[in-house]
C-alpha angles and dihedrals in degrees: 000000000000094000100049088044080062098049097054097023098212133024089226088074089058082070100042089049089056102042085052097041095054093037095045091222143088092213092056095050090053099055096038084055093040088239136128106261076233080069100046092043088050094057100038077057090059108049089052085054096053100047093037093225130100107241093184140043111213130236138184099264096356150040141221142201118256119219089262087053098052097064095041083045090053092051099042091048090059094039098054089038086055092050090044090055093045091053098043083050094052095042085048079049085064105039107043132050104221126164120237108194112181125208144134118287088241088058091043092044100042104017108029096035106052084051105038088096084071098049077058102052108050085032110027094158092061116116102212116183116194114212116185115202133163086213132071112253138228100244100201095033089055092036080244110178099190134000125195109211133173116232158088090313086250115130124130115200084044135092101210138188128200116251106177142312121280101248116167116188127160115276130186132170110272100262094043079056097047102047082052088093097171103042085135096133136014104260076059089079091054079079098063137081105267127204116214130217112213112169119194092225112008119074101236117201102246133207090262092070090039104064087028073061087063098043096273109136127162105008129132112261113217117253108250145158106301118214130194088206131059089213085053080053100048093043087048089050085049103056089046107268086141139258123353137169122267129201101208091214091069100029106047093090087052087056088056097049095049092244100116132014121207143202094234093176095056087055120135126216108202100190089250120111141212107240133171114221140193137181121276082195095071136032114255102243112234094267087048089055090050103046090042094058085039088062093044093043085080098054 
């Protein structure tokens, strides 16, 4: 950062550098700054100096970006709109009281989503924001209100509530399910077309443990459709790809709608559990309280 202090000299004629590249003139950049076009015309200087290049030609009654200044023109724009993002983000971060509830796309998509009618009915003034990620995220660092994470139940700077076991059993559309006539035992399933879940970052349980689960070791697991996304998996389960994993968790309300049908009693309970968790660094806000007991109210 010193050395770049030194190349541009100050950070203001960043901003003076945007507003008369985009304006083309000097004279327009000066009044939509609220500056003398001596001024403008001082800082553009400097920064020439300091970078030792010219970044305009001059005209008569305009200016325009050399070569040189162009590309310097097409970085700093992107650079100051990005700033100016981030800081309208954080001053919206001081004046409203959203909600920022973090899941997995599959519990948003299949969990949140179905039930989120019934968040608006009984608050209808709650202004819940939905962020999907595959990490864990750093509550207080994201402004991050709750956070719903799949686990042992052990974190630390964390309060948690128990949403549900994780329970994973095979799931296929209805009719997928029901063309699978002799489905009578689990290596049964080792004849069907399997869909794989291969996250980038997350460590998924696979097929392979499953069926090792239910006493099923070394034995060759069918080719299939592989998915970075457990909602792409469960879609694809849906309009008849084959066989996926379920967690039940996720997938009940599917079993209800018709949309999937699933083998229950093959289900396996790894141990883990689905919790929803929250700083105890920071007080919930109202709405965070509310949205937070709305959610457990279903467990």
């Amino acid at each position: 950062m010193r050395k770049t202090l030194k190349l541009i000299a100050s950070p203001r004629n960043l901003f003076v550098f945007e507003a008369a590249g985009r304006l083309g003139s000097f004279t327009l950049a000066a009044q939509e700054l609220g500056m003398r076009q001596p001024s403008v015309s001082a800082a553009i200087k400097q920064l020439e100096n300091g970078l030792n290049v010219r970044l305009f030609d001059r005209g008569h009654r305009q200016v325009t970006l050399t070569s040189a200044g162009l590309r310097f023109f097409a970085d700093v724009s992107a650079a100051l709109r990005g700033i100016e993002s981030a800081a309208q983000a954080v001053h919206s971060m001081g004046r409203a009281e959203y909600v920022t509830l973090n899941s997995s796309s599959a519990f948003s998509h299949y969990w949140i989503m179905p039930k989120l009618h019934h968040l608006r009915e009984q608050h209808p003034d709650i202004d819940l924001r939905l962020q999907n990620s595959v990490n864990e995220p750093d509550l207080d660092a994201e402004n991050i209100s709750i956070s719903v994470r799949l686990g042992d139940g052990d974190w630390p700077d964390c309060h948690v509530a128990r949403l549900a076991d994780e329970v994973i059993l095979p799931v296929a559309s209805p009719g997928v399910m029901r063309a699978a006539r002799n489905l009578r035992s689990v290596p049964d399933l080792l004849n069907e077309r399997l869909i794989h879940l291969e996250e980038p970052v997350r460590i998924r349980p696979t097929w392979k443990q499953w069926f090792e689960y239910h006493g099923i070791a070394d034995v060759d697991i069918a080719e299939g459709i592989r998915l970075n996304d457990h909602a792409l998996v469960l879609q694809a389960a849906q309009t008849g790809e084959g066989f996926a994993l379920g967690w039940h968790h996720i997938v009940g309300d599917q079993f209800s709608r018709n949309l999937l049908a699933g083998r229950e009693d093959w289900g396996w309970n790894t141990g883990r559990g689905i919790y929803l968790v929250w700083s105890k660094s920071r007080e919930l806000s109202g709405n965070a309280k509310k949205v937070r007991d709305w959610i457990l109210s279903f467990v």
